[in-house]
N, C-alpha and C positions, 0 to 999 in steps of 0.2 A: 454584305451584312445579313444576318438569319433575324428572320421575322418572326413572328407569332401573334397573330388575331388576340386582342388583349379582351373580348367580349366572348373570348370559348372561354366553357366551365371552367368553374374553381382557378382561372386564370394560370396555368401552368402550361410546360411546352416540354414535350419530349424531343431532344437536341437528336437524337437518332434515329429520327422518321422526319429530320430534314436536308435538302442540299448543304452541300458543306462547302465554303469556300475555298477552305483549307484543312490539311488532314492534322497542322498544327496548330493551327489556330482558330480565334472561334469566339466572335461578338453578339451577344447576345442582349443588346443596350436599349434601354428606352421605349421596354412595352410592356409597361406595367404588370407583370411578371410579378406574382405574388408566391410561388414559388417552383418547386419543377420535380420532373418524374423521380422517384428515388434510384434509376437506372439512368436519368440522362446522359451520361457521362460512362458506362459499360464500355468497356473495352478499347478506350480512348487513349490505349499508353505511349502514341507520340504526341498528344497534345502539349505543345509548352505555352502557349500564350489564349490564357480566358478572361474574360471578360462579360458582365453578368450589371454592369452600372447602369445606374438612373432606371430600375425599374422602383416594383413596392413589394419587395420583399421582406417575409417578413419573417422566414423563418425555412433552413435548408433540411432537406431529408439526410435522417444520421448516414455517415460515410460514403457522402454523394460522391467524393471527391479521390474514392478509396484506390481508385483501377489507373488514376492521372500520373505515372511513375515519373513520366519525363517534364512534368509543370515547371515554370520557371519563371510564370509571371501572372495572378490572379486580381484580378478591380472588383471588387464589391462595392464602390462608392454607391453616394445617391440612393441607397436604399431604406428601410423602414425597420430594420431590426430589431425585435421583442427580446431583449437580454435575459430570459428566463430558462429553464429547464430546455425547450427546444434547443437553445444557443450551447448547451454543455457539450456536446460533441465537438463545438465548431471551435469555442475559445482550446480544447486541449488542441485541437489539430493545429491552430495558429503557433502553438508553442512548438509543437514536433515536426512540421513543413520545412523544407527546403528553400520554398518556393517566396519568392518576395510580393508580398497579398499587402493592397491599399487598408487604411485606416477600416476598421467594420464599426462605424461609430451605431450605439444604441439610441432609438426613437422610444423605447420602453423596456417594462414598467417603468412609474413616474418616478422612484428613487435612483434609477441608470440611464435616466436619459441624457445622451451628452457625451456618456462617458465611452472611450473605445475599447469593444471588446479584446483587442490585442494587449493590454496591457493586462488583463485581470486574469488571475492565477485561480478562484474561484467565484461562482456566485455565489448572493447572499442568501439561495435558497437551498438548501441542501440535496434537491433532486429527489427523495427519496420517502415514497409514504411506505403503508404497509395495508394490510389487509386481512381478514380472519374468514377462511373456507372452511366448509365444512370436512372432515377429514373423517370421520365414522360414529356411528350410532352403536351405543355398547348395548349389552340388558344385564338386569341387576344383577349382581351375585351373591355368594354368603362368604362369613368367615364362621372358623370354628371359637368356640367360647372361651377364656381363658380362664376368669372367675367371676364368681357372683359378686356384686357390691351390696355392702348393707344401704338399702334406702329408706328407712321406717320412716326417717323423714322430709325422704321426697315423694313428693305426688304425682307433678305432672312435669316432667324434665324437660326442657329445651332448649339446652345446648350442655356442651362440654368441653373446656379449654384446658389443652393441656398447657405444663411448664415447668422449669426447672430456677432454685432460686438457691446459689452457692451450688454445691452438694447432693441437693435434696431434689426429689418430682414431687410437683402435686397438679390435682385436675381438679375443678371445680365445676358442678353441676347447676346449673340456674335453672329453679325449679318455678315455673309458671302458673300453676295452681294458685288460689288464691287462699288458702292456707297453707301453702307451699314455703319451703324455708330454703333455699340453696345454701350449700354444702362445700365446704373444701375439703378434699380428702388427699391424704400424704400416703407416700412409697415406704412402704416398711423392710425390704428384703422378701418380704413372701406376698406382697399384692399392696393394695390401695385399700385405705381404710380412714374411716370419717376422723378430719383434725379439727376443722373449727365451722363453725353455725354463721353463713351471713345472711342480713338482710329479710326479717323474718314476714311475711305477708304481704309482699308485694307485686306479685304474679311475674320476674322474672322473666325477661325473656331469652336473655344474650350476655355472657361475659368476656372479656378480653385483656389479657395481659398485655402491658406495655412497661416499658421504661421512660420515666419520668425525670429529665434533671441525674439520671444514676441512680432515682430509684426502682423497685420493684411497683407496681401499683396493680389494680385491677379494675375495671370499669363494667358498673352492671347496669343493663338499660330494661325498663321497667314499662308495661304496658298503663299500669294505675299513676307513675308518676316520673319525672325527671332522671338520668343517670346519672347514677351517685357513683364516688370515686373511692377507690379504699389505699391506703400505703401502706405496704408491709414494713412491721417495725423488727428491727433486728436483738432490739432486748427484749421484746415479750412476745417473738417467733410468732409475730401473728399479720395478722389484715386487721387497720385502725380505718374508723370511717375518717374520710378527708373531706368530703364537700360534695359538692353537685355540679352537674352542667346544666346550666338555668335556660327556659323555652323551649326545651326542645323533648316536649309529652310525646309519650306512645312511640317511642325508641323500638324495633323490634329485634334489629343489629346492630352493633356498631363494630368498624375494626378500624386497626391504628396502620397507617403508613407514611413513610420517609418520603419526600422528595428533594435531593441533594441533603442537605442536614435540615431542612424544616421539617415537623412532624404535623400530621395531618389524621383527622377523622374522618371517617364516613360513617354516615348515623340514618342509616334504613329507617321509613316507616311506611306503613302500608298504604295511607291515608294522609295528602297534602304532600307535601315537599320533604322527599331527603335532602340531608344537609352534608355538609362540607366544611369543616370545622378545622384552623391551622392554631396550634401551641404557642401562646404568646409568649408575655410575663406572668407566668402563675396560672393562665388562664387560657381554656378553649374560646376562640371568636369564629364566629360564622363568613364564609368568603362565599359562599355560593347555596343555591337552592337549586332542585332538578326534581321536576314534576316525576311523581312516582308513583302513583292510582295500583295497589294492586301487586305494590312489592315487596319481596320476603327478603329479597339480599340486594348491596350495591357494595360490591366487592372490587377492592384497587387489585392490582396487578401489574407488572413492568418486564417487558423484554426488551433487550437492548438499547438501553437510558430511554425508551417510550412508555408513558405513566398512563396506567389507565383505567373506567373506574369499568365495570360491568354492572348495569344496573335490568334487573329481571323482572319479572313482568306477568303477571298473572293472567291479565284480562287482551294483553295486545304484543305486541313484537316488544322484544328489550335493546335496551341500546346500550351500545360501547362508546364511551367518552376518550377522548386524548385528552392529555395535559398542554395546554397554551403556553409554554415558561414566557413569553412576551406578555402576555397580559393576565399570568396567574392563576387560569382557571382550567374548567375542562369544558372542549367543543364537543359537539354531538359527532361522532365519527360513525358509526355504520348499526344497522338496524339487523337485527340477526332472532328467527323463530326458534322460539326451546318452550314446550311445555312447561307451565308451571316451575321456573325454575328455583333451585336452592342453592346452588354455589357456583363460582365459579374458581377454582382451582389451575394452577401453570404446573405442566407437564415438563420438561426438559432434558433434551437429548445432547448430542455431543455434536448435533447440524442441525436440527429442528425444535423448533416449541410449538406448544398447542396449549390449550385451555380448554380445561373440560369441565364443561357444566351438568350436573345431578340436575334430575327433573324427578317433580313431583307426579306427574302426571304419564310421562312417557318412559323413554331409553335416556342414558346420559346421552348427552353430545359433544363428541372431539372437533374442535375446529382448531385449523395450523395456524398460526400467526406468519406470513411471511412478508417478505421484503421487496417493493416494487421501485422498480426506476423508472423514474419519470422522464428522463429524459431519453428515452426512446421512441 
């Protein structure tokens, strides 16, 4: 029988820097063996008979097993197996082996414990996070002018939404002065030119088109007071004021995004808590607050059914949220430096995405969103 000192580090035993009883076989039982060299097993292709029970293992290195051609009889009883991301290698190999392998019953997590990994065709965690590297620092550029817009009465502009409603484009400028009127301007065939006056004196900071129930609407968030909701009407071709979103002062963003068919706000403010707001009956309701000292944007975003918000940050690191669909909300996911930032924008290729965030202060930033597997 092959032994191994069960008080040497990390408790592991490289099987090929020991006497071997046999060139096919090969007991390895009852020393507390917590797991073993990711080569133990190198070049082993007349082993038929292994045997690995009654230690405390609790988890194997991916394709320990991969070089064992001639196996033909495996025991992993008696062991301590973590049914998690480590185990995903091991339940596919139990499917595609030859070899007749003892029960690998699970000791964890607390929701698989019990159950034997031989029978489960997947686990309950999908294996698979993601991550956002940095991918390149651009510096700003220009565009050339196309036309001048009449502003006489805008003052102090801070933002610009574009959209289209049937037929027709128009953009609307939210003008933040505090004699400031923002402005809807329509597509005429030869340029963009002032159609209708909203909102007159309220310092403006941010507008946003959405759709409503099938309608058109628009949502202005207001530094002086509450954002107020507009519906465009189809018989008098215009923006009617519709209401407000009540509590939620000093708005400096706001944008609308889907998650599966709920519809959801994110409502930036520089000072206390941005919000997180999901479309009920008639009405926006608040699900979440996310401390925000210092922010100009908290922009959603989604690659590959993963929801997520980008929240920037004036005074410190900003942070990228995931979406929880088990408990609704968004977890803090990863801390990422950007100057001063203003947007955060999805790039997308025909193999890669990125997100690039505009700074106030520096270069934009490209960072890649990619795909990690955990069970490696």
């Amino acid at each position: 029988m092959d032994t191994v000192d069960s008080k040497s580090p990390d408790h592991y035993v490289d099987l090929r820097q020991q006497d071997r009883d046999s060139e096919t076989k090969k007991f390895i039982e009852s020393n507390k063996l917590e797991t073993t060299s990711k080569y133990a097993f190198r070049g082993l292709r007349d082993l038929t008979h292994l045997s690995l029970a009654n230690n405390n293992i609790k988890a194997l290195p991916r394709d320990l097993f991969i070089d064992l051609d001639s196996l033909i009889e495996l025991d992993l009883r008696g062991n301590a197996f973590e049914c998690d991301c480590r185990a995903k290698w091991l339940m596919t190999w139990l499917k595609n082996t030859n070899a007749t392998v003892s029960d690998v019953v699970c000791a964890g997590p607390e929701d698989m414990k019990g159950k034997r990994l031989n029978d489960m065709t997947s686990l309950q965690n999908e294996c698979v996070s993601t991550d956002f590297i940095l991918h390149q620092s651009v510096a700003s550029e220009s565009f050339n002018k196309f036309q001048d817009i009449e502003v006489s009465k805008i003052s102090k502009p801070s933002d610009i939404e574009a959209f289209q409603i049937g037929s027709d484009w128009f953009f609307v400028i939210a003008d933040s002065s505090k004699a400031g009127l923002s402005t809807l301007y329509k597509w005429n065939d030869n340029g963009f030119y002032s159609y209708q006056s909203l909102h007159e004196w309220y310092r403006d900071t941010d507008v946003e088109f959405l759709d409503l129930d099938g309608k058109a609407h628009l949502i202005l968030a207001s530094r002086s007071q509450v954002p107020v909701i507009y519906q465009w009407s189809r018989s008098n071709q215009k923006f009617i004021l519709q209401g407000e979103i009540p509590n939620m002062e000093d708005v400096v963003v706001v944008k609308h995004f889907r998650i599966k068919e709920e519809l959801y706000l994110a409502m930036t403010r520089y000072i206390g808590d941005s919000k997180v707001l999901r479309w009920g009956t008639k009405q926006f309701a608040e699900i979440q607050a996310l401390p925000s000292r210092g922010s100009m944007i908290l922009q959603p975003f989604s690659f590959k059914e993963r929801y997520y918000l980008g929240l920037g940050s004036d005074y410190t690191f900003s942070q990228i949220y995931l979406w929880d669909e088990d408990n609704k909300i968004f977890d803090r996911f990863k801390e990422v430096y950007i100057q001063a930032p203003r947007s955060f924008t999805v790039v997308s290729t025909d193999r890669r995405d990125f997100i690039f965030s505009s700074s106030f202060k520096g270069n934009t930033q490209i960072f890649e969103h990619i795909i990690i597997d955990l069970s490696l």
